[in-house]
C-alpha positions in Angstrom: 37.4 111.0 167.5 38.4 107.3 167.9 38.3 104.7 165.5 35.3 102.2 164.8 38.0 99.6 165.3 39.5 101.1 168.4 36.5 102.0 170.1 34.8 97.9 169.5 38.3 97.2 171.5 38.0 99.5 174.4 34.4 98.3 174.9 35.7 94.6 174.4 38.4 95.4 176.9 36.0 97.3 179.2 33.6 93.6 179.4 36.8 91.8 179.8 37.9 93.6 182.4 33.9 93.5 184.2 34.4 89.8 183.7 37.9 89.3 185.6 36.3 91.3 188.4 33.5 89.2 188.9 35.4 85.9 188.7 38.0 87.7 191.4 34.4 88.7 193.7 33.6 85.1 193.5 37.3 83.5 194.1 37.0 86.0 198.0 33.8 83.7 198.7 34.9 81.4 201.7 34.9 78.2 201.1 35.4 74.9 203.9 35.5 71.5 204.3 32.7 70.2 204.3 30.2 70.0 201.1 26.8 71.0 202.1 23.5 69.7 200.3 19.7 69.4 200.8 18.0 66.1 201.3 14.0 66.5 201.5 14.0 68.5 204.0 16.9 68.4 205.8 20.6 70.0 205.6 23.0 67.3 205.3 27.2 67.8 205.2 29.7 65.6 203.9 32.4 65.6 206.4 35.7 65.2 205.2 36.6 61.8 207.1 33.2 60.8 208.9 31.0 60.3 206.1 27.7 61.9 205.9 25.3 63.8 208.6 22.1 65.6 209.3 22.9 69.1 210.5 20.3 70.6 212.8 22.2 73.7 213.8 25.4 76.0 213.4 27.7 77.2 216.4 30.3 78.9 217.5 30.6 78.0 221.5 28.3 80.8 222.5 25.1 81.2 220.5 23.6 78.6 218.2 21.9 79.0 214.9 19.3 76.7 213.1 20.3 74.9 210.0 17.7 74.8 207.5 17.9 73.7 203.7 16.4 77.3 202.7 20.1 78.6 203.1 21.1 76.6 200.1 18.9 78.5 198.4 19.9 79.6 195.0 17.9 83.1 194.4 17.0 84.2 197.8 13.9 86.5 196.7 11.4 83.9 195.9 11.1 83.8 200.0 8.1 85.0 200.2 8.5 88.2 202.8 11.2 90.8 203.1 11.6 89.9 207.0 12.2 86.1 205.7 15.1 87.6 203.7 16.3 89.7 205.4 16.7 86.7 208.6 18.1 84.6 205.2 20.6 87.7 204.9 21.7 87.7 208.5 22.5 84.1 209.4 24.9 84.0 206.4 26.6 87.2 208.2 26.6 85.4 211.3 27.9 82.1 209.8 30.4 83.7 207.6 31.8 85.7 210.7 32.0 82.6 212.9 34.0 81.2 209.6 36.5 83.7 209.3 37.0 83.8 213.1 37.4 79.7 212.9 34.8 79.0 215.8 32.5 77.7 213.8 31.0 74.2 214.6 28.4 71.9 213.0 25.6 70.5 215.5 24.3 67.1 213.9 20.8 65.2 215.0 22.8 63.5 217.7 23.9 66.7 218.9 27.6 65.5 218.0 29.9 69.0 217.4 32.3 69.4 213.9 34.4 72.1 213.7 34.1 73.6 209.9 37.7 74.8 208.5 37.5 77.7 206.7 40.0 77.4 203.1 40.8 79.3 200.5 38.6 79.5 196.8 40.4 78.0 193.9 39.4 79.1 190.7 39.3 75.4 189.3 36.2 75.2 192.4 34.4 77.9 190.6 31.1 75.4 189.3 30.1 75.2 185.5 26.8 77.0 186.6 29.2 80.2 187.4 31.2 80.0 183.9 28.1 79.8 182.4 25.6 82.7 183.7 28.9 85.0 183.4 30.0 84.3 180.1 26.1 84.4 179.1 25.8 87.9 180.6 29.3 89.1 179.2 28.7 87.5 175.7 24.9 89.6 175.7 26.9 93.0 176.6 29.4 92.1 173.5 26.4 91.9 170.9 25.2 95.0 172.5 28.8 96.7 172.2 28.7 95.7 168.5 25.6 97.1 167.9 26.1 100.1 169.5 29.1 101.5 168.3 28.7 101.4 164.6 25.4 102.1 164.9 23.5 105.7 164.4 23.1 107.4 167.6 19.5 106.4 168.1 16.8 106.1 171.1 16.3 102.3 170.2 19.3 101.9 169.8 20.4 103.6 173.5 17.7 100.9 174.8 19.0 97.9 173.1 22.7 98.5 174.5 21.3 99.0 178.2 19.4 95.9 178.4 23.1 94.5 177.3 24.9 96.4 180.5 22.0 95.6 182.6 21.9 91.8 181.4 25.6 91.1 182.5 24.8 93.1 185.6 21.3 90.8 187.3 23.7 87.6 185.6 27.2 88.3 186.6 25.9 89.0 190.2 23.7 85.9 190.6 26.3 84.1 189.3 28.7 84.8 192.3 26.2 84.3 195.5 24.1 81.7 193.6 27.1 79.1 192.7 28.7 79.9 196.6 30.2 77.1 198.0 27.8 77.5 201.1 29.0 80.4 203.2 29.3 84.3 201.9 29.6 87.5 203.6 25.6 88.7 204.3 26.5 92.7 203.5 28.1 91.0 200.2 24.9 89.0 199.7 23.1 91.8 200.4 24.9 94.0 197.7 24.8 91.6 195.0 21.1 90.7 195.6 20.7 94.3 195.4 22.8 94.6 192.1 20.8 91.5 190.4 17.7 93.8 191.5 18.7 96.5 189.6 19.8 95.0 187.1 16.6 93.1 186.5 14.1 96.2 186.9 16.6 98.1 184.3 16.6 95.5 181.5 12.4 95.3 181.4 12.5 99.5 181.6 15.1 99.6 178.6 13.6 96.2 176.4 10.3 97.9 177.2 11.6 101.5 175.7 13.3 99.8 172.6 9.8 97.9 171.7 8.5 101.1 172.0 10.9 102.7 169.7 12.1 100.1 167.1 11.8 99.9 164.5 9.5 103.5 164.4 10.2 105.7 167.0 7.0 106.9 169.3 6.3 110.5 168.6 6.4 111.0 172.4 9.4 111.2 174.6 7.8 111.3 178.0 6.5 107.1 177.3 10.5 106.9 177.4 11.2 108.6 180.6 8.5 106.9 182.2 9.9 103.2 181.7 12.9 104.8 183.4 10.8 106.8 185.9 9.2 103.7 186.8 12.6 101.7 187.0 14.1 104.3 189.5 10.1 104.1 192.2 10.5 100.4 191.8 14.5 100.0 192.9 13.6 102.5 195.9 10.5 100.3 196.5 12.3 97.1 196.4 15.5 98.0 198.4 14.1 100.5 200.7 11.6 97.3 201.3 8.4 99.8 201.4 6.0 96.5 200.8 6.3 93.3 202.6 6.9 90.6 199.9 9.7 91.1 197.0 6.6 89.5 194.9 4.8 93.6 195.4 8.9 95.1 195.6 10.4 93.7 192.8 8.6 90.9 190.4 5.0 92.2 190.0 7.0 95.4 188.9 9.2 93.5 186.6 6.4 91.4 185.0 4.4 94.8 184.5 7.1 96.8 183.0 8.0 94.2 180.6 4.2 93.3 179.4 3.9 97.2 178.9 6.7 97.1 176.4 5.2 94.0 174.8 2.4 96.8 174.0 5.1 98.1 172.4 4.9 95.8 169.8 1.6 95.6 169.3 2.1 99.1 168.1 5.1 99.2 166.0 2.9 96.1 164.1 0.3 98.9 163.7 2.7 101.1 161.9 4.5 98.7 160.0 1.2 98.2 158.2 2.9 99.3 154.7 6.3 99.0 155.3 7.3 95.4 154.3 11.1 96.0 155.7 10.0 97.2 159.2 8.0 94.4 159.7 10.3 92.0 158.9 12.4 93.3 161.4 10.0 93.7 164.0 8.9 89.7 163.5 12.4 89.5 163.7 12.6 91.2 167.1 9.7 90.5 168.7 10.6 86.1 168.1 13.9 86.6 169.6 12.7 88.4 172.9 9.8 86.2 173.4 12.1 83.1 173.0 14.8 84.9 175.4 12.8 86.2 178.0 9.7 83.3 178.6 11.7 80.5 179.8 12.6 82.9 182.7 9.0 84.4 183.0 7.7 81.3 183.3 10.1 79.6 185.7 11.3 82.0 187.9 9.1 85.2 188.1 5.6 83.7 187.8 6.5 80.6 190.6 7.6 83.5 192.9 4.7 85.8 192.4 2.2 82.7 192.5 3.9 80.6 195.6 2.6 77.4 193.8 6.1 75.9 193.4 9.6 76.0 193.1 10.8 77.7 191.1 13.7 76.0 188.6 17.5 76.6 188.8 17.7 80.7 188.2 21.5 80.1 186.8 20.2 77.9 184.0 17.2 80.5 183.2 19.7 83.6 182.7 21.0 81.4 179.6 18.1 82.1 178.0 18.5 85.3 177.9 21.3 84.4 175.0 18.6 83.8 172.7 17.2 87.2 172.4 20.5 88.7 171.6 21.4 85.5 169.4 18.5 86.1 167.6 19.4 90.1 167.3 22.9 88.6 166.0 21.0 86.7 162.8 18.7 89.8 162.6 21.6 91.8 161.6 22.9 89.4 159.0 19.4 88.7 157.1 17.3 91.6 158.1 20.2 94.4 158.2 18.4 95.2 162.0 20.4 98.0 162.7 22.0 98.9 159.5 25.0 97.1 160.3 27.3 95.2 157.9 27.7 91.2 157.7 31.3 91.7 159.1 29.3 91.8 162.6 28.2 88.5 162.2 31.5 87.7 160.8 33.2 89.0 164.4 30.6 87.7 166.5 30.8 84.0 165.0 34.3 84.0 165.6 33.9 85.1 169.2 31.0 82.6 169.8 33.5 79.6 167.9 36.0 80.5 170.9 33.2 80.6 173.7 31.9 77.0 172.4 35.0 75.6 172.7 35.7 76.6 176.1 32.2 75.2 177.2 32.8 72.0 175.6 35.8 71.7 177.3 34.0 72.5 180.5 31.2 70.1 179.9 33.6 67.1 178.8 35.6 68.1 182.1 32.8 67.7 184.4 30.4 65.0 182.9 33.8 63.0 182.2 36.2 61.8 184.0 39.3 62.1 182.3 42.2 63.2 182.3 42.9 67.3 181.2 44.7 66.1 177.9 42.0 63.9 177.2 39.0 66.2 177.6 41.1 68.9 175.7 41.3 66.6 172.4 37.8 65.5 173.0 36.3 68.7 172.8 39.2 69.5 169.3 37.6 66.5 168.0 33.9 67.5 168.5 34.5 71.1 167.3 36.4 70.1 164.4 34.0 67.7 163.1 30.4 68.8 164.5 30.8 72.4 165.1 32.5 73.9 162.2 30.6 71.8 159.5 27.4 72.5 161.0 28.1 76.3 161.4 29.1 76.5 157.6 26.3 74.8 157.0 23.6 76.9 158.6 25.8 80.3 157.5 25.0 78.9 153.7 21.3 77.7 154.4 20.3 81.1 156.3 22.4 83.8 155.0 24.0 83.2 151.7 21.1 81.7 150.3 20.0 85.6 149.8 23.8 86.8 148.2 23.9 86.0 144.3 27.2 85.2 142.6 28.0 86.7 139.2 26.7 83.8 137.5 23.3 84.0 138.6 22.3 87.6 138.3 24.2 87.6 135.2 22.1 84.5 134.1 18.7 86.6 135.0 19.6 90.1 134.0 20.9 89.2 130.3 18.2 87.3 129.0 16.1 90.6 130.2 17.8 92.6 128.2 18.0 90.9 125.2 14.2 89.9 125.3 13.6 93.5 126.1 15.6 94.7 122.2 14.0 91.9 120.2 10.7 93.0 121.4 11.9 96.4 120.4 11.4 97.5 124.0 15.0 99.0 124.4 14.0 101.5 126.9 12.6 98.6 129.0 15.8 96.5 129.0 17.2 98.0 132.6 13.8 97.7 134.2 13.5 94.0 133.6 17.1 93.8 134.7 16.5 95.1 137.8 13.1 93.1 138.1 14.6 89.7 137.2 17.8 90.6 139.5 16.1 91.8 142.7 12.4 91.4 142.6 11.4 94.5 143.9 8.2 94.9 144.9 7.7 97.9 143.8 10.0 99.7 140.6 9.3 103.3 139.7 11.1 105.9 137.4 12.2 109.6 137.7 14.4 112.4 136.2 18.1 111.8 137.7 19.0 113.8 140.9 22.2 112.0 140.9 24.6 109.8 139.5 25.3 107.3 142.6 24.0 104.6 143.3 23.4 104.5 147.1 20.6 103.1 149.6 19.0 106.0 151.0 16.3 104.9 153.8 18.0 101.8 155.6 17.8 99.1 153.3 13.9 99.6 151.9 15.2 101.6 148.8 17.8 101.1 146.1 18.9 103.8 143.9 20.3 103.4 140.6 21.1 106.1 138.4 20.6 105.4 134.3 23.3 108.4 133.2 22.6 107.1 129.4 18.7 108.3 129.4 18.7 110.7 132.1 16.8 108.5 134.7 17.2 106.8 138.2 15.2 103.8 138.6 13.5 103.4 142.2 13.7 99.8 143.6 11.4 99.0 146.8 11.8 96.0 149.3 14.0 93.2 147.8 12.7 89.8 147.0 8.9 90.6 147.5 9.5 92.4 150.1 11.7 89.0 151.6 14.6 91.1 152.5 16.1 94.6 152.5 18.8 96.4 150.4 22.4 96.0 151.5 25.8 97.0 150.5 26.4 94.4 148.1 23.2 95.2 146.3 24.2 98.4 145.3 27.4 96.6 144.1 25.4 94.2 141.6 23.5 97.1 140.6 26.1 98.7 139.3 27.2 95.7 137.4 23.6 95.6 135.8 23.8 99.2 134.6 27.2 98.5 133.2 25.7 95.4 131.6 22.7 97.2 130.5 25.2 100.0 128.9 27.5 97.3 127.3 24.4 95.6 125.7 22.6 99.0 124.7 26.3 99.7 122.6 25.8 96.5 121.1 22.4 97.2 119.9 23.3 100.8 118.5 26.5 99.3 116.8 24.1 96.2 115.3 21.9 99.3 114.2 24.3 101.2 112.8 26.0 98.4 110.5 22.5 97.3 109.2 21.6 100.9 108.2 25.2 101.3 106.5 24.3 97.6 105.2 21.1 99.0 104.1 22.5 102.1 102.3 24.7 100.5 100.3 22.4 98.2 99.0 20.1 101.3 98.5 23.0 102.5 96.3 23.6 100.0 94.2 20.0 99.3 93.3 19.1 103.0 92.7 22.0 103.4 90.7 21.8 99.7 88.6 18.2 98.7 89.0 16.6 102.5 88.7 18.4 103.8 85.9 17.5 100.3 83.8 13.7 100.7 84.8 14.1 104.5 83.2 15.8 102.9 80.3 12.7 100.4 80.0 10.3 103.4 80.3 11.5 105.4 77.6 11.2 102.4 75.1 8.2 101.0 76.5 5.1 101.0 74.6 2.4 102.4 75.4 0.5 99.9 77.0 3.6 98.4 78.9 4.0 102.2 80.3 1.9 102.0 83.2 3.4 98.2 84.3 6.6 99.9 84.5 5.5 103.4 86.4 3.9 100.7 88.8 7.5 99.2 89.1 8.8 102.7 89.1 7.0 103.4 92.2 7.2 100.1 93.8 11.1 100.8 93.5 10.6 104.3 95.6 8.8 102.9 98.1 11.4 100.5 98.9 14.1 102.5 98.6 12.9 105.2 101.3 11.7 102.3 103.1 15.0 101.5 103.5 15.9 104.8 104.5 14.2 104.1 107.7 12.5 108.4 107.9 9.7 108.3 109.4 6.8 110.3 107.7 3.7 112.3 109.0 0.0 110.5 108.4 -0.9 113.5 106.4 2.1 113.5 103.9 1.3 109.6 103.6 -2.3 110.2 102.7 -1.3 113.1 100.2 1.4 110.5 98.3 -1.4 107.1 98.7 -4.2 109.7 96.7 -1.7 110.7 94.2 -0.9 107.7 93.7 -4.3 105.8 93.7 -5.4 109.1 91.4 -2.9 108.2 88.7 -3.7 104.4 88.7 -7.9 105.0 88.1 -6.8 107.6 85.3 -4.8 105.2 83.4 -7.7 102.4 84.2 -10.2 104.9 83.4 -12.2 104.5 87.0 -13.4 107.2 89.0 -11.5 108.1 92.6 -13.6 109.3 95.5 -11.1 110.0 98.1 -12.1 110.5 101.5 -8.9 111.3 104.2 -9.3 113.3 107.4 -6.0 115.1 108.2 -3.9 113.5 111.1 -0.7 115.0 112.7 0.7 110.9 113.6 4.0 110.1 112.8 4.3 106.7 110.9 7.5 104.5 111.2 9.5 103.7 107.7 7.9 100.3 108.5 4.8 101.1 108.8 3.9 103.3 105.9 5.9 100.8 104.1 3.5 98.3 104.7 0.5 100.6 104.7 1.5 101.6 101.3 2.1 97.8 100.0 -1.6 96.5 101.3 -3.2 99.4 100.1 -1.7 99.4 96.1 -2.4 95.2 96.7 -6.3 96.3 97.2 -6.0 98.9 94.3 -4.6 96.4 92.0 -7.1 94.0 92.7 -10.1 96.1 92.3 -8.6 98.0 89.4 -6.9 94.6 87.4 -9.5 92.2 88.5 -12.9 93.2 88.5 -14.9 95.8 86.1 -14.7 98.4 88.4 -16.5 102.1 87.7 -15.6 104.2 90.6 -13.5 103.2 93.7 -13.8 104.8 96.7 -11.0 104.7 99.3 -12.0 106.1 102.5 -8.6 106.6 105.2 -9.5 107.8 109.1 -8.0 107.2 112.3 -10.0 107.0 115.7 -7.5 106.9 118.7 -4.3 105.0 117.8 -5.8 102.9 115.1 -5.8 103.8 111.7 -8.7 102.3 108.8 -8.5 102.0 105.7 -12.1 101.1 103.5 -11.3 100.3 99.9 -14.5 100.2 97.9 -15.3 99.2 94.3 -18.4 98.9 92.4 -16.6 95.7 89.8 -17.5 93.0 92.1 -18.9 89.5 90.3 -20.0 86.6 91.7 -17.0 84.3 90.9 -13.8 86.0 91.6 -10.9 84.7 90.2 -7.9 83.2 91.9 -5.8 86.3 91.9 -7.3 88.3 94.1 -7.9 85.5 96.7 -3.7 85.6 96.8 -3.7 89.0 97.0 -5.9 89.6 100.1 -3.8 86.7 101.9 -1.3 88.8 101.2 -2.5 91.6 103.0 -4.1 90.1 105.4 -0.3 88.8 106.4 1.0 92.6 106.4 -2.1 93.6 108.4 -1.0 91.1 111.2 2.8 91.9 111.2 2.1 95.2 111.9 -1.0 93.4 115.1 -3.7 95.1 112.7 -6.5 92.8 110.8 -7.8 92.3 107.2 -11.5 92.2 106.4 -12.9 91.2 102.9 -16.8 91.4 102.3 -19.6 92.4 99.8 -21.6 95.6 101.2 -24.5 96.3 99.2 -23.8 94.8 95.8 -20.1 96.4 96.3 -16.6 94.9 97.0 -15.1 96.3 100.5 -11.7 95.5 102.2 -11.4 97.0 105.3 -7.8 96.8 106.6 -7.5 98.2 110.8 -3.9 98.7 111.9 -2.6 99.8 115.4 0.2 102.6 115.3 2.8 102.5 117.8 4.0 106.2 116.7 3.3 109.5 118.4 1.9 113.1 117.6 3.6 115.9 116.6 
């Protein structure tokens, strides 16, 4: 199998060679001396020597034709019969036989005779109007080519390249007998009016099929063949001349086929419903054939079919046609149309920079008159300092506005990540990467199916693969749905994941130096600080005793704090009671302990602080007040856990201590996003402390 490379060059060298034939069709055109032109109503030829004179008929010494300005006619099927045309047909046979024989004369309004000297074509004679239709027509069949190849083998995409071949086809063939000189060959007429025909009918069948099939294909093939079906009746129609005006042959079928694909549209708009990607495209698609394809509807096709006027210049109307491939051209590059890569655009601008030079050339030629130096540096100039700049320009504004440097994802997916670990939300870190990067509209997570990191469904999904936790994140319809996923996407994706990885070390590393930081302090003060407090035990009195089994304890907690183990709600409760039991003993109080059992994990930090703000409301009710019996109630409904301490001590004036004591739990209670109540219930002191838990059952 060829190349991609070699087979864009055959098909390159395939339109090159369609375009050298056409140009060598219209050099065999006749051409005389004498320039023929249409003043109101009247034929009038410039003679070479005699000026300027009204020509009434054509002759060649036997029979005599009439000369009428409806042979200058640019498009001869806006006549409005097919007997009109065909007469149209036959007098240029005539006229171009007495030509080539050279006994042809002119017959002017004083019945004066002019011979008419048949001369060769030069190709410097060939007008503007025929550079332009053909190069229009050729440069449509290139964007097609482009597509094409790369593309996947694909019914819309079939359609789309044969509205390219029949584009260069209805264009290349008016541009011949449409830019004449004034005389061709009628069977040649014929055959190119014929070839403009088919052409014509073929491109609204095919745009008509790929409405119908991009961007989602219609369940149904037989809607398909019967564009084409109806293509093949209406070319039989039109050339076998079944109906007597080409307006019932050839342009009410044209017009009809093409507003049955616009159906098309209305469809695929339908279906697109949820899918933010296909839409775009569509839009997309739908702008640029409307813009391509109503200049000529509305100046050509509807004058004919109406007979209310002339219709305008049929060479400058083809141009139009540009647009809607143009427009395919930018698709590609922002909406990834047909899966293609920005290289096509890259190709296609250069190709376009070459054709715009040429035609500035051309226009600088004719509308100047200069010198061929002259108009060549001219055109350099204008190129060089309007064209390029203001291609770069609208390259940047359109299509690179959409591609982010390193700098700026970088600048949005970092600050995610690290926001993400000081919120302790390390898990979320690659998600609001991703978010910040591409602004999906959609981001969903599943088990990992595969380590790549690929686009799977032309451009509306991203993959990427988390290998570290055994994930792939699903990404859906870039930028709010703004754009699709390309190659370079997956690209920056990868740097992100590699980002997220190299911060997620950092974090562990940071982790694991503070808990080696943490151990070694943990050392030193259970060896140092603990064996002094056993020292001070053993020689304390006994009234001291307690003070220092509080400092004991309070050493115990701090130190498995800093072990960072985690601990079950039901061992917690079993160490607060024995605890809180051992306090009222040595205060001589009485404990009522109610606890329901609770298989919740809590986090070092949390029964850390649990532990501090519950001894704080002991010591208070124990130290402070002439408390009896304390009740201490601990229960957990959902994910928050209560705790009611209880005492029966309460006075009217309390002193200063416990105020500072509950401030200081009612500042654990809100580092852990929990609340601290303090009231009098009943003649009794109650502090109710609520704390959410962030851990999980076991």
């Amino acid at each position: 199998m060829l190349s991609l490379k070699t087979r864009i060059i055959t098909g390159l060298f395939l339109v090159a060679l369609y375009g050298l034939t056409a140009i060598a069709i219209a050099l065999t055109l006749p051409s005389s001396n004498m320039v023929f032109q249409q003043n109101d109503e009247q034929l009038v030829a410039h003679l070479p020597d005699s000026g300027k004179v009204t020509v009434v008929a054509f002759s060649n010494g036997q029979s005599t034709l009439p000369a009428t300005p409806t042979l200058l006619l640019e498009e001869p099927d806006v006549l409005p019969y097919y007997s009109d045309l065909n007469r149209f047909f036959d007098t240029h046979s005539k006229l171009s036989q007495w030509l080539t024989e050279g006994t042809l004369l002119l017959v002017d309004d004083a019945d004066n005779h002019y011979p008419v000297q048949s001369k060769q074509r030069q190709l410097t004679q060939l007008p503007g109007l025929f550079w332009l239709q053909l190069v229009c027509g050729l440069a449509g069949m290139v964007i097609c080519i482009l597509v094409w190849v790369p593309a996947k083998r694909e019914l819309s995409i079939h359609s789309f390249a044969v509205t390219g071949l029949s584009y260069v086809l209805f264009s290349s063939a008016a541009a011949i007998y449409s830019t004449r000189d004034f005389f061709i060959s009628g069977s040649l007429f014929t055959w190119l009016s014929g070839l403009n025909h088919f052409g014509a009918l073929l491109f609204s069948a095919s745009l008509a099929a790929f409405l119908w099939n991009y961007p989602r294909r219609f369940p149904y093939r037989w809607l398909t063949a019967g564009f084409y079906l109806t293509f093949a009746v209406a070319i039989v129609i039109d050339q076998g001349q079944w109906v007597a005006s080409p307006v019932d042959g050839f342009h009410s079928w044209v017009m009809g086929i093409f507003l049955a694909g616009l159906l098309g549209s209305v469809w695929q708009w339908r279906q697109t419903r949820q899918q933010q990607g296909d839409r775009s495209a569509l839009r997309w698609v739908v702008i640029s054939i409307v813009a391509g394809t109503a200049f000529f509807a509305g100046g050509m096709i509807l004058p004919a079919m109406l007979q209310v006027a002339q219709p305008a210049s049929q060479g400058l109307l083809f141009t139009t046609f540009l647009l809607m491939y143009l427009g395919m051209a930018l698709g590609v590059v922002r909406h990834r149309l047909f899966a293609l890569e920005p290289w096509w655009f890259s190709l296609w601008s250069w190709l376009l920079g070459g054709l715009f030079i040429m035609l500035t050339d051309l226009l600088l030629a004719m509308m100047l008159s200069l010198s061929g130096p002259v108009t060549l540096t001219l055109s350099v100039a204008l190129i060089g300092w309007l064209y390029f700049p203001l291609r770069q320009y609208l390259w940047k504004k359109m299509f690179l506005r959409h591609r982010q440097e390193l700098d700026e994802w970088l600048a949005q997916a970092l600050p995610a990540m690290l926001k993400a670990q000081q919120d302790t939300q390390a898990n979320a870190g690659m998600k609001q990467a991703l978010n910040a990067v591409f602004q999906p509209l959609a981001i969903d997570v599943q088990p990992m199916m595969d380590s790549h990191i690929h686009i799977p469904d032309k451009g509306q999904t991203l993959i990427v693969p988390e290998p570290l936790e055994q994930r792939t994140w699903k990404l859906q319809h870039a930028q709010q749905g703004g754009r699709i996923f390309n190659r370079q996407d997956t690209q920056v994706a990868s740097l992100v994941l590699s980002l997220h990885q190299l911060v997620t070390e950092a974090r562990i590393a940071h982790a694991k130096g503070v808990r080696e930081e943490r151990l070694r302090i943990r050392r030193d003060m259970h060896d140092d600080l603990g064996a002094k407090l056993l020292q001070l035990l053993h020689r304390s009195s006994d009234t001291t005793k307690p003070l220092v089994r509080e400092a004991i304890h309070d050493l115990r907690d701090l130190l498995k704090d800093m072990e960072g183990e985690s601990l079950s709600l039901e061992a917690a409760t079993l160490q607060w009671q024995e605890e809180t039991l051992q306090r009222c003993k040595d205060h001589g109080a009485e404990l009522v302990w109610q606890a329901r059992a609770s298989t919740t994990v809590l986090g070092a930090s949390e029964f850390s602080e649990l532990t501090r703000m519950l001894r704080e409301a002991v010591t208070n009710a124990l130290k402070h007040a002439s408390t009896t019996v304390l009740s201490v109630t601990v229960e957990q409904r959902g994910s928050v856990l209560t705790l009611i301490i209880e005492n029966d001590g309460v006075n009217a004036d309390h002193p200063e201590g416990p105020v500072r004591g509950l401030k200081i739990m009612d500042s654990r209670a809100r580092k852990l996003g929990g609340d601290c109540q303090y009231r009098k219930v009943q003649g009794r002191w109650q502090v109710r402390l609520e704390v959410p838990l962030s851990s999980t059952m076991v």
